[in-house]
C-alpha positions, 0 to 999 in steps of 0.5 A: 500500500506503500507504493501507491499513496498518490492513488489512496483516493482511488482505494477509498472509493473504491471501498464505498462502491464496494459496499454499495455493490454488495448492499445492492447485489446482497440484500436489495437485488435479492428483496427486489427479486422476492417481491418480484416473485410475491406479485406473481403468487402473492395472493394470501397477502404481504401480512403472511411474508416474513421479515425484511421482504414483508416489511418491504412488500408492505412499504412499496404497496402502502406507497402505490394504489395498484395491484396484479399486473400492474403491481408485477410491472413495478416491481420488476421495473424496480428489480432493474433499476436496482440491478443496474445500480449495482452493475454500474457500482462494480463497473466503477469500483472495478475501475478504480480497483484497477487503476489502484493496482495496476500503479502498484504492481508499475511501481513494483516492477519499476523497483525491482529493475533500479534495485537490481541496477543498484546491486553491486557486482558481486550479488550477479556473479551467483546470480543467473540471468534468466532468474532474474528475467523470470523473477521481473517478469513471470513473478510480478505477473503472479502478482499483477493478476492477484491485485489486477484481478483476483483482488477485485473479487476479494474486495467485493465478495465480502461485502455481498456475503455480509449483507446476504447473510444480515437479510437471511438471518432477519427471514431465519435464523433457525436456516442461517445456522443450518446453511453454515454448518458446511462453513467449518468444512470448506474453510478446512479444505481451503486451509489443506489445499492452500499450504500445499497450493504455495510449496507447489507453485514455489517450485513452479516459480523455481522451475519457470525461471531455470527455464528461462535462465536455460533458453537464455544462455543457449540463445547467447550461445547459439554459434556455439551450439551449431558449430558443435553440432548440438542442436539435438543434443540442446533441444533433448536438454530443453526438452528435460527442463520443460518436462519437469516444468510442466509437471510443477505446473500439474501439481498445481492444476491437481490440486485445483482439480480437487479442492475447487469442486470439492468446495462447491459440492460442499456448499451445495450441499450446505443450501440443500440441508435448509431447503429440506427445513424450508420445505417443511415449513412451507407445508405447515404454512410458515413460510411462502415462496417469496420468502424461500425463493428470496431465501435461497437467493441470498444463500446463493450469492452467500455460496458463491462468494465464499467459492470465490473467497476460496478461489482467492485465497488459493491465488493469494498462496500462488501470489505469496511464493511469487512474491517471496522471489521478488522480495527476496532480491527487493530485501537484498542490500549492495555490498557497495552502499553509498555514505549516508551524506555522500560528497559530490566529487568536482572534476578530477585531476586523476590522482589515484592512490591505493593505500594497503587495499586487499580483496577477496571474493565472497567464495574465493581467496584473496586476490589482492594483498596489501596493495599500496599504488600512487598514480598521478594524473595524466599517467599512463598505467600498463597492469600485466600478468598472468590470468588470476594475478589480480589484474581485473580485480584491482581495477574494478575496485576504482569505480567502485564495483567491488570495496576493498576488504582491507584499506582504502582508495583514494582519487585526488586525496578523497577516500571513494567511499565518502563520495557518491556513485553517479559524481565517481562513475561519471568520471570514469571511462571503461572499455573492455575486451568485450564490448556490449553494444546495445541493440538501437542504433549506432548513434543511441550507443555512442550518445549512451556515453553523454545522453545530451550530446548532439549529433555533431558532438557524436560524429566528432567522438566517432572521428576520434575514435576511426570509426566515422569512415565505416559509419559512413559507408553503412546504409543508414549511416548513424541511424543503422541499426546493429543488432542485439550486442552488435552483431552486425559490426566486427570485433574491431568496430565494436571496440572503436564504437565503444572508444567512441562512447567513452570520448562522449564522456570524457571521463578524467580516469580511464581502464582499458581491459584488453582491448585489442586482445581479440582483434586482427593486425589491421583492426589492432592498429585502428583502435591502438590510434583511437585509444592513443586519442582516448588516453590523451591527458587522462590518467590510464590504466592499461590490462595488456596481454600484447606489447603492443597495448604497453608500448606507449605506458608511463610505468608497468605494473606486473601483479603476481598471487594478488601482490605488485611483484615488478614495477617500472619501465619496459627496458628496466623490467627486461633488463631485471629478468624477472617475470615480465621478462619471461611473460615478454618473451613468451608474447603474454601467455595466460595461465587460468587460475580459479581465484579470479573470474573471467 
């Protein structure tokens, strides 16, 4: 209810509608019915009706001078008249109940993306895709259909069962008490079903979504898939995944199976028991037939509506396993969190320092130890080493990816820590060995580095980053679209489009993870120009596995088991013979190691 306090006047007219609709469809349709019902047989005279229905027969005939059909035509005008009261009451209260709940499950969905935006890396890394695609979607739709819809019942279904029951209890007491014998019965069979309802549908939620993790890293993979020739064996696996979904899905449909009819039978039965005394009744002639007809109407509606109840509880089992998975990432905090008055970094003059920082990963070792690092600003960086040395690590620490475990970082003598996310990642341009493209249009990717820059200011980072010319030469020039991660565009132009963004920004520090690592001689040399631009009077930080990225590099850094094992120039690290000499010689082989992830 948090989440939609704009709208609480929607929710407290809908709750007067709701208690009109159910005055009017519990107690004054069913009246309007028995004297609809009284004009047809009522010849004994309204005296011998009982309760509400007598006072109200006795009311409208003391209020107009005619009788027969005449009489019946009034009645039944009035029947309509209330019925369609109470049709544009629910009309207006499903309206408003609507426009309540679908603006909380819109704000719902809407903090569940910018929380999951929000999450620091780490909470990905054990984190499938698809789960959480399946969770922003399949589990909020569970929960839009309980507020969208199923709560429109549960709001209205209460309303009409208290009025029934008042206008049954006023004609007989003696039956009301028979009719909800069966109420213990249906509310244990409920209560049975339910428990199992929500483990069931758990698992249900728990099997859509590995679903959807499967068909999501097998589409990413689909070059993968046919150049083995595992388009079988995929389908075979899918196929697996699928079955055990649907038969999640079937437990669910059992117990529905079982426990709806079940229900209704038992709430058939509960009308059948006080019909037989009504019966009775109506032979020794204490009761007529307006009376047990508008009895039976109300027990009807009685009936239904707690069907109905049943029906809603059940969903809201099914709504409540779904909502635990989206509120066990909404409960989720960052393990980066934001100082509680974070400062506002001003323009950076590059400085970083590294002050005995240390790192580990939640399930691995330590892969960086007691680091100390000065950097000053404008100088150009080269981080080198074998794969698991730290490399990637150390750099993601400075925008704040992942916190030190140990000591601090500093950029021009500010502790990262004191300053907010967006003024610190805004001075800060990343392009890494992979480049992710957006699936829009060339222009939408490099303007994603400034949002406000101009088609001028976009062509111009282009330009810089040799990537105008085959921009050009495309059908829609800038306006071309490149498909999902770019797939219409090489690996080098993907990298010059990205060296592209990163100009737009103009971030004062600059990490550059491999970026020619995968490119061929022609397209290394584009991109070794445009990053020489990018670098240009920003401080740099260069992971290398080719000499070709370290040969323009103020200082070289080579990390060995977490630690700086060797630093200084090229020529005085050959001429030390120590591991850059080796890693040179051997043209930068990479080693895996399990303590840093790839």
């Amino acid at each position: 209810l948090r989440m939609a306090r704009s709208y609480r006047w929607a929710a407290w007219l809908s709750i007067i509608l709701i208690v009109v609709g159910g005055f009017l469809q519990g107690a004054a349709v069913p009246l309007c019915f028995g004297l609809v019902i009284f004009s047809i047989t009522g010849s004994s005279g309204a005296e011998t009706l009982t309760g509400p229905l007598r006072t109200a027969a006795l009311f409208i005939i003391g209020l107009v001078p005619y009788k027969g059909v005449t009489l019946l035509y009034i009645f039944i005008a009035l029947l309509c008249f209330v019925y369609t009261l109470k049709c544009f009451a629910q009309g207006a209260q499903l309206y408003l109940t609507q426009l309540f709940a679908q603006r909380i499950i819109f704000i719902l969905r809407g903090r569940l993306h910018a929380h999951l935006l929000r999450l620091s890396s780490s909470f990905f890394e054990s984190r499938r895709t698809g789960d959480l695609m399946s969770r922003t979607t399949n589990d909020v739709s569970v929960l839009q259909n309980l507020v969208s819809v199923e709560l429109v019942q549960a709001a209205r279904a209460p309303a009409v069962i208290i009025f029934a029951l008042v206008l049954m209890v006023r004609m007989s007491w003696q039956l009301t008490l028979l009719s909800l014998l069966v109420g213990p019965i249906v509310a244990y069979a409920i209560s049975r079903g339910s428990r199992k309802m929500r483990s069931v549908t758990r698992q249900v939620q728990k099997r859509l979504g590995q679903l959807n993790t499967h068909l999501q890293e097998r589409l990413s993979a689909i070059r993968v898939i046919q150049v083995f020739a595992r388009e079988e064996h995929e389908i075979n696996r899918f196929d697996e995944i699928n079955e055990k979904n649907v038969r999640a899905n079937l437990k669910v449909v059992k117990i529905g199976a079982l426990l709806y009819p079940g229900v209704e039978l038992i709430a058939f039965i509960g009308m059948m028991i006080p019909l037989a005394l009504a019966g009775a009744l109506m032979f020794a002639g204490k009761m007529q037939i307006p009376d047990l007809l508008t009895y039976l109407y109300c027990a009807q509606q009685t009936g239904s509506g707690l069907i109905r109840l049943g029906k809603i509880y059940m969903a809201l089992q099914q709504a409540l396993a779904a909502g635990e998975r989206v509120f066990e990432i909404l409960d989720t905090e960052s393990e980066v969190q934001e100082a509680a008055q974070p400062i506002h970094l001003p323009r950076l003059q590059g400085q970083i320092e590294f002050e005995q920082v240390s790192f580990r990963y939640r399930t691995g070792e330590e892969v960086l130890n007691d680091i100390n690092l000065r950097i000053s600003p404008g100088e150009i960086v080269a981080l080198v080493g074998r794969s698991g040395a730290g490399k990637t690590s150390l750099v993601n620490l400075i925008p704040r990816f992942y916190d030190p475990t140990a000591g601090q970082i500093e950029l021009d003598g500010t502790d990262i820590r004191d300053v907010s996310l967006s003024s610190l990642r805004s001075q800060i341009g990343i392009v890494p060995q992979e480049t992710f493209l957006f699936a829009d249009t060339i222009h939408e990717n490099i303007a994603y580095g400034r949002l406000e820059a101009t088609r001028e200011e976009v062509i111009q980072a282009a330009k810089a980053a040799n990537a105008d010319e085959f921009i050009s030469n495309m059908d829609e020039g800038y306006d071309s679209a490149i498909g999902e991660r770019g797939a219409m565009l090489s690996g080098g132009q993907r990298q010059r489009i990205a060296i592209a963004r990163a100009l737009l920004k103009d971030p004062r520090i600059l990490i550059l993870d491999e970026p020619t690592s995968s490119l061929d001689v022609k397209s290394e040399e584009l991109v070794l120009q445009a990053l020489a631009r990018l670098m240009a009077g920003r401080t740099s930080l260069v992971i290398a596995h080719r000499p070709s990225t370290i040969k323009n590099a103020d200082r070289i850094l080579v990390l060995s088991d977490g630690r700086i094992a060797e630093e200084g120039s090229h020529r005085e690290l050959i001429a030390a013979g120590g591991i850059y000499s080796h890693l040179y010689e051997g043209h930068f082989p990479s080693l895996p190691r399990a303590a840093e992830p790839s």
